[in-house]
C-alpha positions in Angstrom: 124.0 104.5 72.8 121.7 107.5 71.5 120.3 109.4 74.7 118.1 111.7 72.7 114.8 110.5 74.9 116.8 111.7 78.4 116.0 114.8 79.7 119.4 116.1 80.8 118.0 119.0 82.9 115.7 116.6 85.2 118.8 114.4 85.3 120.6 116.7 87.2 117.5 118.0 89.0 116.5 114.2 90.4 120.6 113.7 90.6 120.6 117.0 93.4 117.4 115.4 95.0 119.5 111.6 95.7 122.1 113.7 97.1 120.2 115.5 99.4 118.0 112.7 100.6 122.0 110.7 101.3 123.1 113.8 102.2 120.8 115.3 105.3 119.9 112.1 106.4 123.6 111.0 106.7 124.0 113.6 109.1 121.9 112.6 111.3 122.4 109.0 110.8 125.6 109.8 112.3 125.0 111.5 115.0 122.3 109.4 116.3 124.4 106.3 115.6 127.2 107.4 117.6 124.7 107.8 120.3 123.0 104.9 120.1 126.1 102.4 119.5 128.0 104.5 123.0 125.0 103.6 124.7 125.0 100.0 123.7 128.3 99.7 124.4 128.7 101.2 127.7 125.6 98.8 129.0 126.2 95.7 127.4 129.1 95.0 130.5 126.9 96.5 133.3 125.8 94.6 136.2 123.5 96.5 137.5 119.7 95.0 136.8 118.4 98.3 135.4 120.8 99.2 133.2 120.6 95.7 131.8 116.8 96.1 131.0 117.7 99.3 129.3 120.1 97.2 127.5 117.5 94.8 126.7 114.9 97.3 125.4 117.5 99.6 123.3 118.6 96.3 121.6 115.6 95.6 120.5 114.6 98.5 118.9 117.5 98.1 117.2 117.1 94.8 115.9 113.6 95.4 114.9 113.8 98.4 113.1 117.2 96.8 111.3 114.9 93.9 110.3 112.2 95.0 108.8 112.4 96.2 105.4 112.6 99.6 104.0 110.2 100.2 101.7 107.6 98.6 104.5 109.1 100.7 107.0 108.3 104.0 104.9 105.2 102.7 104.3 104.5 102.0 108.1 105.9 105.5 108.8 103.4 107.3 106.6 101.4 108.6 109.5 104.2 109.6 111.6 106.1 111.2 108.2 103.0 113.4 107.7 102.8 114.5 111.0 106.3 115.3 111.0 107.1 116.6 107.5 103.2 117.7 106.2 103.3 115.5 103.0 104.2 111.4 102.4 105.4 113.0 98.9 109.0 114.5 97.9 112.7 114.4 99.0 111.8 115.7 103.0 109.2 113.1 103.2 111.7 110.3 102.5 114.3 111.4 105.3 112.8 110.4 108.5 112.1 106.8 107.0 116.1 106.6 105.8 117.2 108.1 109.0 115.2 105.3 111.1 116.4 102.7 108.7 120.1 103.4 109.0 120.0 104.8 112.6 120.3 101.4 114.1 122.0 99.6 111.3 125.2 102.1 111.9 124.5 102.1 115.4 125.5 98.5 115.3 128.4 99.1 114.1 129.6 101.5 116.3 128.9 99.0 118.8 131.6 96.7 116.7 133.8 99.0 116.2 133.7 100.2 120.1 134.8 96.3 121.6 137.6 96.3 119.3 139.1 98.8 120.8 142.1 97.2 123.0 141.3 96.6 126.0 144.8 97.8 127.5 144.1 100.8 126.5 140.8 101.9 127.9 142.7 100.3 131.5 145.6 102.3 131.3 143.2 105.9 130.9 141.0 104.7 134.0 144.5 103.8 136.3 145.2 107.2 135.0 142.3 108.3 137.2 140.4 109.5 133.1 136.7 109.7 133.4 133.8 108.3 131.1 133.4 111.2 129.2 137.1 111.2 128.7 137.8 108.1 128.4 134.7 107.8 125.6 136.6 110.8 123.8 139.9 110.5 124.0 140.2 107.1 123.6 137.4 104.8 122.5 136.4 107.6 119.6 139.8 108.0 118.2 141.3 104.3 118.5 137.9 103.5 116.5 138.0 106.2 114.0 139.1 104.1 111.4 136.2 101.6 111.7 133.2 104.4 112.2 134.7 106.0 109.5 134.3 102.3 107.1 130.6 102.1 109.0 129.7 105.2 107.8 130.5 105.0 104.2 129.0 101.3 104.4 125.8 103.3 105.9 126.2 106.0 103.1 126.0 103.6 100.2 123.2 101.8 101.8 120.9 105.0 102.2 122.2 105.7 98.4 120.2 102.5 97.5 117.3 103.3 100.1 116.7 106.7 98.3 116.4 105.2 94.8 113.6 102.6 97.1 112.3 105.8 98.3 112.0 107.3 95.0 109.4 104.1 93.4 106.6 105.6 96.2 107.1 109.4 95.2 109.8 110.3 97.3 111.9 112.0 93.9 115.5 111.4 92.9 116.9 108.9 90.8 114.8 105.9 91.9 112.1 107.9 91.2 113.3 109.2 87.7 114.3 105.4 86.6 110.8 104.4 88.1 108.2 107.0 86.4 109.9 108.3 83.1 112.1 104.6 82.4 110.0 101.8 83.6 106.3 103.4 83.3 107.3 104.8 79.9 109.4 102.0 78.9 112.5 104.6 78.3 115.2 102.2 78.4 117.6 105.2 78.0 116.5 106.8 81.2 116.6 104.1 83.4 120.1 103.4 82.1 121.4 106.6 82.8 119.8 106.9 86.5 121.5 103.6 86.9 124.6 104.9 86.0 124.8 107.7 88.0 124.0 106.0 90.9 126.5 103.9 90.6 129.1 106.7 90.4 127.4 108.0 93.6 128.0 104.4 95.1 131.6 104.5 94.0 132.3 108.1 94.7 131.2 107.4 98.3 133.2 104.2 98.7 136.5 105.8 97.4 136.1 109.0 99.8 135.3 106.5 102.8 138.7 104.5 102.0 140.7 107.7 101.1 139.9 109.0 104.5 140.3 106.0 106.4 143.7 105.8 105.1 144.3 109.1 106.3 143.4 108.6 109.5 144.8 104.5 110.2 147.7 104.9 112.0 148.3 101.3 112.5 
């Protein structure tokens, strides 16, 4: 296929942009994850009345904000992205919309991962007299590395196809790219190349997740 209508240098430029957007938000999609799915978790057992209406509520902010949408959800977030970041435009703008989306989503499946940790186990630390805290990370964290490690590079690939969402509303990146200079411009050969790299993103992503979690399953 002749490329000659594909700018190579905005290639790479809107190819740095997808990265970042996966990149930075990943991070924190992490973090807050973790959080989030340790806190489901440790309340979903509890008996106590209040804890179970904290239950209740932080469920269902999960489940809402993994059901609706993304490109509604940026578009609901608008007033809260410009009060946060100072523009709805560009790769910053896009971040606290892909960090919201995937938050919960990953969050779920810490929760997942969590309750398959044997239940032998986490008895054995507490008869051992082992605390929450070190009970949470020195055995619930590493007996479930290998599945937060799968949930995150699940979670990775699907913020690599929220970005290129991002990108058709003027967030930048590849979406972006394929969306103004292919599709509005009927550039076939632009389009086809965003595509592409994407897709080796995608890939690049899933091999790293299942190199490491091979690493790291000692099963």
């Amino acid at each position: 296929m002749n490329f000659s209508k594909v700018n190579w240098e905005k290639i790479w430029e809107k190819t740095v942009e997808t990265l970042v957007m996966t990149g930075e938000s990943l991070i924190a999609v992490f973090v807050l994850g973790i959080i989030l799915g340790l806190l489901l978790y440790l309340t979903s057992s509890s008996k106590n009345p209040i804890v179970q209406i904290f239950y209740t509520v932080v469920t269902a902010i999960v489940n809402i904000f993994r059901a609706i949408p993304f490109i509604i959800l940026i578009v609901l977030l608008i007033p809260f992205t410009k009060a946060v970041v100072g523009t709805m435009l560009g790769v910053q703008a896009a971040i606290p919309a892909l960090i919201i989306s995937a938050a919960p989503f990953y969050a779920r499946l810490v929760e997942i991962a969590l309750r398959e940790v044997d239940k032998g186990v986490i008895e054995a630390a507490k008869a051992m007299g082992a605390k929450n805290i070190t009970i949470i990370t020195k055995v619930l964290i590493p007996e479930s590395k290998p599945a937060l490690i799968s949930g995150i590079t699940v979670t990775a690939i699907a913020l690599v196809g929220s970005t290129a969402m991002a990108g058709v509303i003027g967030a930048g990146g590849l979406g972006n790219l394929a969306f103004l200079d292919g599709f509005q411009r009927s550039n076939n050969q632009v389009t086809f190349v965003a595509t592409i790299i994407i897709l080796i993103i995608v890939f690049a992503v899933q091999y790293l997740g299942d190199f490491v979690v091979r690493r790291v399953d000692k099963r």
